[in-house]
N, C-alpha and C positions, 0 to 999 in steps of 0.2 A: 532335111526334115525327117522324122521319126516317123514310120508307117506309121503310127498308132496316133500321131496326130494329123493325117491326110482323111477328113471327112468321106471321101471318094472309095479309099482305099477300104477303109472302115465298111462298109455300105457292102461294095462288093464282097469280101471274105466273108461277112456274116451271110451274103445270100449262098454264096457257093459252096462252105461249109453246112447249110441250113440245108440244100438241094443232095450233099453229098452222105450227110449222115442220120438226115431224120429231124435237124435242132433236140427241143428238149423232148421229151417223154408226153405224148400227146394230152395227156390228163394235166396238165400242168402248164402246157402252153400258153394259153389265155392270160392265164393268172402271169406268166413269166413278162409275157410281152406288155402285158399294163404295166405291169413295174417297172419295166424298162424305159416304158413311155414317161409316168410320171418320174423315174429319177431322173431323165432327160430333162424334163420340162422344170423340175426345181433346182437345178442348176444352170439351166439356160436363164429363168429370171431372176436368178441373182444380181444381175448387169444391169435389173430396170428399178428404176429411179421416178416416184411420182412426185416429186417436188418440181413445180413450172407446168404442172398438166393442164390443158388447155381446154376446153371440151368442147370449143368451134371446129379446133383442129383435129381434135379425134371424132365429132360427129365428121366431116367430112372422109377422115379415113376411112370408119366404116361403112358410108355410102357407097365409097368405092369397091371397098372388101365385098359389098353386099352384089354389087352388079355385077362382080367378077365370079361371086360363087356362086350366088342363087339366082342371076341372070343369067349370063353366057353357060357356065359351067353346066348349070343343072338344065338350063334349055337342051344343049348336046345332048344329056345323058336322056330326057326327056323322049326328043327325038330316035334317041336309039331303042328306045323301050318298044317306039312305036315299029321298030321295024322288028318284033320277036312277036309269036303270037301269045294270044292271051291265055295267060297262066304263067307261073311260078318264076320263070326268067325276067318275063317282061316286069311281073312284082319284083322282082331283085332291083333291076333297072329304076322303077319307080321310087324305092326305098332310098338307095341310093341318091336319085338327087334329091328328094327331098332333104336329106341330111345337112350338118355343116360341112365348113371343112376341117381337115385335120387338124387336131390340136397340136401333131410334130408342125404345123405351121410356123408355130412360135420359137421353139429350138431351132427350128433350122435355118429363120428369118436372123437370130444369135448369129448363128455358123457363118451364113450367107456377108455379115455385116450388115444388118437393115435396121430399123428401126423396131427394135422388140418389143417396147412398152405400146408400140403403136400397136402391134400385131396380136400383145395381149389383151390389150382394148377392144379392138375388132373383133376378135375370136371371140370370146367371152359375151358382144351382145348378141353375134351370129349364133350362139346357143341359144342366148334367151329369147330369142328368132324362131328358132326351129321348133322351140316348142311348145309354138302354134304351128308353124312352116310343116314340120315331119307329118302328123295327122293329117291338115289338111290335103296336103297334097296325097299322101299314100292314100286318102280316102276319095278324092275327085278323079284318082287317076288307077288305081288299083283295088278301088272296092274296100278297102279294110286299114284302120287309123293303128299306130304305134302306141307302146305302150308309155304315156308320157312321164308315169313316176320314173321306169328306167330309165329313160332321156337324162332328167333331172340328177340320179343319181353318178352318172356319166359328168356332168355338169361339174360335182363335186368333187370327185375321183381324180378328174384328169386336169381342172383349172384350179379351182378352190383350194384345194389341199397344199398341189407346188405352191400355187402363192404365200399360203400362209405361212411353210417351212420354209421357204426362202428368204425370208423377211431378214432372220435371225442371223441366215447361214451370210447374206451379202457382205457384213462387215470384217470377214475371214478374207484377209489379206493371199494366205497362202489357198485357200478354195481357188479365189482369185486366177492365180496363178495354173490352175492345173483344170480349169474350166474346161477348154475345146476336151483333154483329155478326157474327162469324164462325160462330157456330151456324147462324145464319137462311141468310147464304149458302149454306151445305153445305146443307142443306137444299131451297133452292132450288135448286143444283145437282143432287141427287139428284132430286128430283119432276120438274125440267126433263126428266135421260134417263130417267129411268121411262116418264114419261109419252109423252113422243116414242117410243119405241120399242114402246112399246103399243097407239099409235091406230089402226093396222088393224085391230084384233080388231073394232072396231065395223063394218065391211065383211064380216065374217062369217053366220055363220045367225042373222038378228036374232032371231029366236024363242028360238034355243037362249040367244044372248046377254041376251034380255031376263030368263029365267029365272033366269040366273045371277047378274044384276045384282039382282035381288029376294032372292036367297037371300043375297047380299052383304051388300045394305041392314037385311038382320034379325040376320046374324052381326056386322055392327059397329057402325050405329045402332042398335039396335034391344037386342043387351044392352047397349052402352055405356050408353044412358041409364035400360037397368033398375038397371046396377051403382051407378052415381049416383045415384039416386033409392035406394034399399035402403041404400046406405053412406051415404047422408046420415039418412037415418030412422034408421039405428043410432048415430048421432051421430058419426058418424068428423071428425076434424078436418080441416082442409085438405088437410094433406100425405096423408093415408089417403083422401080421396077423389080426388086426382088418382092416386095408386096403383091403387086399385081399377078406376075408371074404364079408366085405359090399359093394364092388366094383361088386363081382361075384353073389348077390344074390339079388340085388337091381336097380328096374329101376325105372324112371320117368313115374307112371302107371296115377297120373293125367292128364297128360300132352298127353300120352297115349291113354286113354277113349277121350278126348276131337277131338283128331286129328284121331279116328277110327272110332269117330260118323260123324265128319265131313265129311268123306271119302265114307265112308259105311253102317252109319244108325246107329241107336243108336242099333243096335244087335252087329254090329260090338263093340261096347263097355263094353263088358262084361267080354273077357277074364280078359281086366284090372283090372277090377271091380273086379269079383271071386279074381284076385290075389290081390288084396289088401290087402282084409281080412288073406290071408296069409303071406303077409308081413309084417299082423299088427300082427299075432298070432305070427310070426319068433322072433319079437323083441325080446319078454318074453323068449327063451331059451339062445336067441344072446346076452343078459343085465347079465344074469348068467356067461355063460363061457367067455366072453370078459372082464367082473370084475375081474375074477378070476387071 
């Protein structure tokens, strides 16, 4: 196999490279790594097919999607808010689970071999979820509601758009053919500016950073591999364990940072931050045992 189509492989270079030179040019990051995201995402639904859609079967999916993110998932993060005090961290934390989850859900559920149409179905109402979900909670639990037109345009940006350019691009026999390749680059493109534009946080209050990195490591290892381990004991098949799994251990931490600094100051944007990097480290064992 070709480094370049090892999902795993991909993942880590972009971080280490991102860690070791900066990524792109800090003004520009944001902008880089959405793009990275949505070219990921409309090549990743190239593959999805709505002819036979069911909507018993996809309301059931996202009941699930929904208890794994905005029950378990955002319950932890909830929990963890509560152990920061109040002010700007603990708003990070709050922001944070109010949120979905991440839209690379759906590329990676591709990657993973899972059921993608399933996973854009889910995704897509877990937005339309959130926005009532994000105010309410940031407002019962940290004093102060999100901006919901932003929400909304997020909504468009990162789902809407790949779908509708996908449409066209799926009948590209040769697209086809060179799909993981170009998933894997976006991919690596996005972890590349993520990451680069992140590596000062660790020059900050290591104390305050280590705690955040620990609250990180139990919100995304930690239920990732209870969600796994319980979806596998209830017998889920493949495609419902790679669901469960990335549903329960993945949020929208850009979208996150953005709407916790707005909120609360750019300290407020840290939790997201610290958790990225363990989102991005979660990949590398989640590309292992979801192959397997």
């Amino acid at each position: 196999m070709r480094p370049w189509d090892n999902f795993a492989f991909m993942v880590s270079l972009g971080a280490v490279l991102g860690v070791l030179t900066g990524g792109v040019p800090a003004a520009y990051a944001r902008d880089v790594s959405t793009a990275a995201l949505i070219f990921a995402m409309t090549f990743s639904l190239t593959e999805v097919r709505f002819r036979g859609l069911s909507p018993r079967k996809e309301a059931r999916a996202f009941g699930r999607a929904f208890l794994w993110n905005y029950g378990a998932l955002s319950g932890v993060i909830l929990g963890l808010a509560l152990l920061f005090p109040a002010g700007p961290i603990r708003g990070g934390w709050v922001v944070m689970a109010a949120g979905p989850s991440a839209v690379a859900v759906i590329p990676l559920t591709a990657t993973f071999r899972g059921n993608t149409r399933t996973a854009l179905v889910s995704t897509a109402l877990l937005y339309v979820a959130a926005l009532g979900l994000y105010p309410a909670v940031t407002l019962a639990f940290a004093g102060q509601a999100v901006n919901v037109q932003q929400l909304g345009l997020q909504l468009l940006l990162q789902i809407a758009l790949p779908l509708l350019v996908s449409r066209p691009l799926s009948r590209s026999e040769a697209l086809a053919r060179r799909r993981p390749l170009i998933v894997n680059a976006s991919f690596f493109v996005l972890v590349f500016a993520l990451t680069g534009a992140n590596r000062d946080v660790f020059v900050q209050d290591l104390g305050l950073i280590g705690a955040l990195a620990a609250g990180a490591f139990v919100r995304t290892w930690g239920i990732g591999m209870a969600a796994y381990a319980v979806s596998r004991r209830l017998g889920a098949d493949r495609a419902q364990l790679v669901s469960d799994t990335l549903f329960a251990s993945l949020k929208n931490l850009a979208l996150a940072a953005l709407l916790a600094f707005s909120l609360f100051g750019p300290l407020a944007a840290l939790p997201a931050i610290v958790s990225l990097f363990l989102e991005i480290a979660w990949l590398l064992p989640l590309s292992r045992v979801l192959r397997a």
